[in-house]
N, C-alpha and C positions, 0 to 999 in steps of 0.2 A: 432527432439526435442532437445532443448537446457539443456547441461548436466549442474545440479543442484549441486553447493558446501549446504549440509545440518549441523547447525549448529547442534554440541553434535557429530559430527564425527569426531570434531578434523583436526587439519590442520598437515603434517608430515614435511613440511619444509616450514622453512622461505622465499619466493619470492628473485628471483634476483635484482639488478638493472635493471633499466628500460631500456631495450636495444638503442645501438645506432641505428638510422634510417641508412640505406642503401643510401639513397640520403639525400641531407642539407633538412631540415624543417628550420621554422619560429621556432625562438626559443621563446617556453612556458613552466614557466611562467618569464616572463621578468619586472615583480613588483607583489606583494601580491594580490591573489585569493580573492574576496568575495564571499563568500557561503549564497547565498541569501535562508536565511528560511522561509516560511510565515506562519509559525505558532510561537507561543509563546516559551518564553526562556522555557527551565527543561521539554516539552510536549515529546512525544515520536518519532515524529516526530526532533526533535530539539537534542533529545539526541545521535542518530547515526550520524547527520549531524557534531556534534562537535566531535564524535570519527571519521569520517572520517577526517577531517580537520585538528585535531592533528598527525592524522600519516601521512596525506599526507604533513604536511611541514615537517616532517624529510625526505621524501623521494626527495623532488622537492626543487630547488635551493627558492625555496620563499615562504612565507608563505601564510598558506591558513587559512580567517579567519570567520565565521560563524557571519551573519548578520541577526539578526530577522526584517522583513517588516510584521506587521500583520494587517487584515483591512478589510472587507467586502471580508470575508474567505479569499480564498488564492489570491485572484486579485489586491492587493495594490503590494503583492510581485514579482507576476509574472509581472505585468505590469512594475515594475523598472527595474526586468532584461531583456525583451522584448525590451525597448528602452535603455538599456545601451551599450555602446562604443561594436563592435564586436571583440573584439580579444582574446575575449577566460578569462578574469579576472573578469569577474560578470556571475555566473553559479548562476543558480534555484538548489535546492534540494528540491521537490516538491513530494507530493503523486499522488494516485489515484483519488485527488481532481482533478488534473491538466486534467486529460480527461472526465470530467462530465460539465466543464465549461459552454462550448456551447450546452449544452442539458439545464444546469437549468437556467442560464441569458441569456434576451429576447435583454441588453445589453452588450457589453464589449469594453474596452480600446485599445484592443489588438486579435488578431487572435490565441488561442493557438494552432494551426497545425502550421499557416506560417510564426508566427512571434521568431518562436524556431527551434532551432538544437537540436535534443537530442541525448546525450550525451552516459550514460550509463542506464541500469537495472542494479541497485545493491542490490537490496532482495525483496522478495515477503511475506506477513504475512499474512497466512491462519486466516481464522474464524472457532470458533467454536458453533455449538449450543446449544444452553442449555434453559431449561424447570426452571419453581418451582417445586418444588418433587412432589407436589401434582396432576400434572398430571397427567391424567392417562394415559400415552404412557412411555413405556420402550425403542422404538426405533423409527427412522426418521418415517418407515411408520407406524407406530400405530400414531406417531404424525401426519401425513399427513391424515389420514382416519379420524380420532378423526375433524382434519378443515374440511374436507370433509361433515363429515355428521354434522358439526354444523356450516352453514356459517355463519359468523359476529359474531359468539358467541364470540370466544375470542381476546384477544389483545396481541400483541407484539411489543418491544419499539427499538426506536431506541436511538443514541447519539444524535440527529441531521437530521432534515429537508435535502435528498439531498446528504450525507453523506454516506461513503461505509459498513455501516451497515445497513442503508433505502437502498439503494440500491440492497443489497446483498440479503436480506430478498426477496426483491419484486422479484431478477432473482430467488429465490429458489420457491419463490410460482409459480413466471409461468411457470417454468421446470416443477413444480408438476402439473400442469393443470391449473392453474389459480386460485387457491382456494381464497377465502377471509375471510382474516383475519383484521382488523383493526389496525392502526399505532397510535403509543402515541410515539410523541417526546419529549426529552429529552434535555438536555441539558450539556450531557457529560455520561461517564459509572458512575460516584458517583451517580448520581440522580436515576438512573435507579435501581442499585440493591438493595435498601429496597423497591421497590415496588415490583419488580420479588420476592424476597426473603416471601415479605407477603404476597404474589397471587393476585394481583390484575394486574400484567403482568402475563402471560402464558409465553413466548417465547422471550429468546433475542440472536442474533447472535453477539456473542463478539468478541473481537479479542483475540487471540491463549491462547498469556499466561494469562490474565487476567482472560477469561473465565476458564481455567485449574485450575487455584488456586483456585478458586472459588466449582469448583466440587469435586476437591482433598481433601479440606473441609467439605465435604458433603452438603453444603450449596444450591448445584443446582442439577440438573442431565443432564450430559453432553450426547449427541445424537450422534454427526456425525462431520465431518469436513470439511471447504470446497476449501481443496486441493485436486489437481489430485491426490496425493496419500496419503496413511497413514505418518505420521510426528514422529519423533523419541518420541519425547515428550509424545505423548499418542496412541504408537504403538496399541490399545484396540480397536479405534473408529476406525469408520469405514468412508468413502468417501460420501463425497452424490453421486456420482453416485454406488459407491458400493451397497448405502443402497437405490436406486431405480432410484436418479431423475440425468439424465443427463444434461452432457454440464448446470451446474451449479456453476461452479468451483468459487470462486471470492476470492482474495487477497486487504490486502491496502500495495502497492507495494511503492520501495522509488525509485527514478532516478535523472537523474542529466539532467538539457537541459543549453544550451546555447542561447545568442538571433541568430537569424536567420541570413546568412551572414556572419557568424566566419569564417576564413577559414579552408576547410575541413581538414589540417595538425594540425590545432593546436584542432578541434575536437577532432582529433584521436589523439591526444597526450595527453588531458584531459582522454579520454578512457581507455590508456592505464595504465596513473597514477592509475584508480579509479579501475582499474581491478586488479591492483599487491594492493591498500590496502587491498582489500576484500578479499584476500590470508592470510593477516599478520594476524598470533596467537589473538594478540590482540584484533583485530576487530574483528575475531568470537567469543570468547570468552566472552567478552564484551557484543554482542548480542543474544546472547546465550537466556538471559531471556526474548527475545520477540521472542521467537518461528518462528525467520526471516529463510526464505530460502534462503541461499547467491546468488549470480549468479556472475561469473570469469569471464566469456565468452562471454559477450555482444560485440559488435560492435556498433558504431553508427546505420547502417543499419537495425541491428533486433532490436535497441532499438526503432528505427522509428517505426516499422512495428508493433512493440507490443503497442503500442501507438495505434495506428491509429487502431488495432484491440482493443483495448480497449472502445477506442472515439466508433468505432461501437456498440459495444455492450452496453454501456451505457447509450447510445442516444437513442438506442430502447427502453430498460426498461423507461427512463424515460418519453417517449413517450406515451407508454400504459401505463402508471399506474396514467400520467397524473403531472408530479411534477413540480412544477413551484419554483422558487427565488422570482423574480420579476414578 
């Protein structure tokens, strides 16, 4: 298993320079990086991609500059950097949207396995669950028996149709057996909490920090989390597999791809840059308040591998639970 940098542990030293290679590479980058975002400017998604990009042009002889492509979710953006020039200077910084693609359009532009190199894993953001107080479940499995014996009774919301909180919801109900509960989509987390808040949602799986502040509050009642393990931030709650339901785990992760055909030096040279930022004081620090688990230690190779295990496992949920785009 791949060893995890955890934000709030602090970093004790500043990274080196980026080592010389042993034999000549293709030198990158040889003109300014675009950091292709497909979500909107100031979104959360947008805001680690421009703290990467600032520290990575003091590191790399050229700068690295954060371009928002947004458009029929994330496929206006991934499809620019799929067909751009391969040498490594138009990178995706993409989520866990990037592996549900071909589960939820019937169309696409683009291949996203074959028409991408990826790059790196650079942080994973647990979910947390959380109830309206009114409830009556103090923990995952009082909530899970409570759906049990009342199917369809209650509802729980998502941000978004498709979306790694509809998604995340439906892997935890079939880990839990299959229960059913009914979906009300939303249209981001603002929409979503005065209805949880007034009870006419039961159940939302939020993401980390959002949903934390929220319970910290007292405003919700926080259940479980859906890291493999307890998270510094709310060392209290407990795991979904802790609190019953396995191989449940689900994060909205951030990564970096190239288009397909880069050459594999100058991959691994992207690699290397995005591993010594995610070292620097700064960028954990920084991310600190979205409850990201860092990761140092990717490779191209695992960053592939964790892809393609992702693309599996969310192509089956969206399979059985029936979700469609288009």
């Amino acid at each position: 298993m791949h060893r995890r940098t955890l934000l709030f542990a602090g970093a004790t030293t500043l990274a080196a320079p980026l080592a010389t290679p042993a034999v000549a590479q293709p030198a990158w980058p040889t003109q300014s990086v675009r950091l292709v975002v497909p979500f909107a400017a100031g979104g959360p998604t947008d805001i680690p991609a421009r703290l990467f990009a600032e520290e990575l042009s003091k590191l790399l002889p050229q700068r690295v500059v954060v371009e928002n492509r947004t458009g029929a979710g994330v496929v206006v953006g991934a499809e620019m950097v799929a067909k751009a020039p391969k040498d490594g200077h138009t990178l995706l910084y993409n989520t866990v949207a990037h592996s549900v693609l071909r589960g939820l359009f019937n169309r696409l532009p683009f291949d996203p396995i074959a028409d991408f190199a990826p790059v790196a894993l650079l942080g994973q953001i647990p979910l947390v669950l959380v109830v309206n107080k009114d409830v009556p479940a103090q923990t995952l499995p009082e909530l899970l028996a409570l759906f049990r014996a009342n199917p369809g009774k209650y509802d729980y919301a998502s941000s978004g149709n498709g979306g790694a909180v509809h998604l995340g919801t439906e892997l935890l109900l079939k880990r839990a057996g299959g229960l059913r509960v009914n979906h009300v989509p939303y249209r981001g987390t603002g929409q979503v909490m005065p209805d949880l808040l007034s009870g006419r949602i039961a159940m939302y799986l939020d993401v980390a920090a959002t949903g934390l502040n929220y319970a910290a509050r007292g405003d919700v009642r926080a259940l479980a989390i859906s890291a493999e393990r307890r998270i510094p931030q709310a060392p209290h709650l407990p795991t979904f597999a802790e609190a019953g339901v396995a191989n449940a785990e689900c994060y909205t992760w951030h990564m970096v791809l190239a288009p397909a055909g880069t050459p594999a030096p100058v991959v691994e040279a992207a690699n290397r840059a995005f591993n010594q930022a995610v070292k620097l004081p700064a960028v954990q620090q920084k991310l600190a308040d979205m409850a990201m688990l860092l990761r140092d230690d990717t490779t191209p190779a695992s960053t592939t591998a964790y892809l393609m295990s992702e693309i599996a496992k969310w192509e089956g949920i969206i399979r059985d639970a029936g979700i469609k785009i288009d």
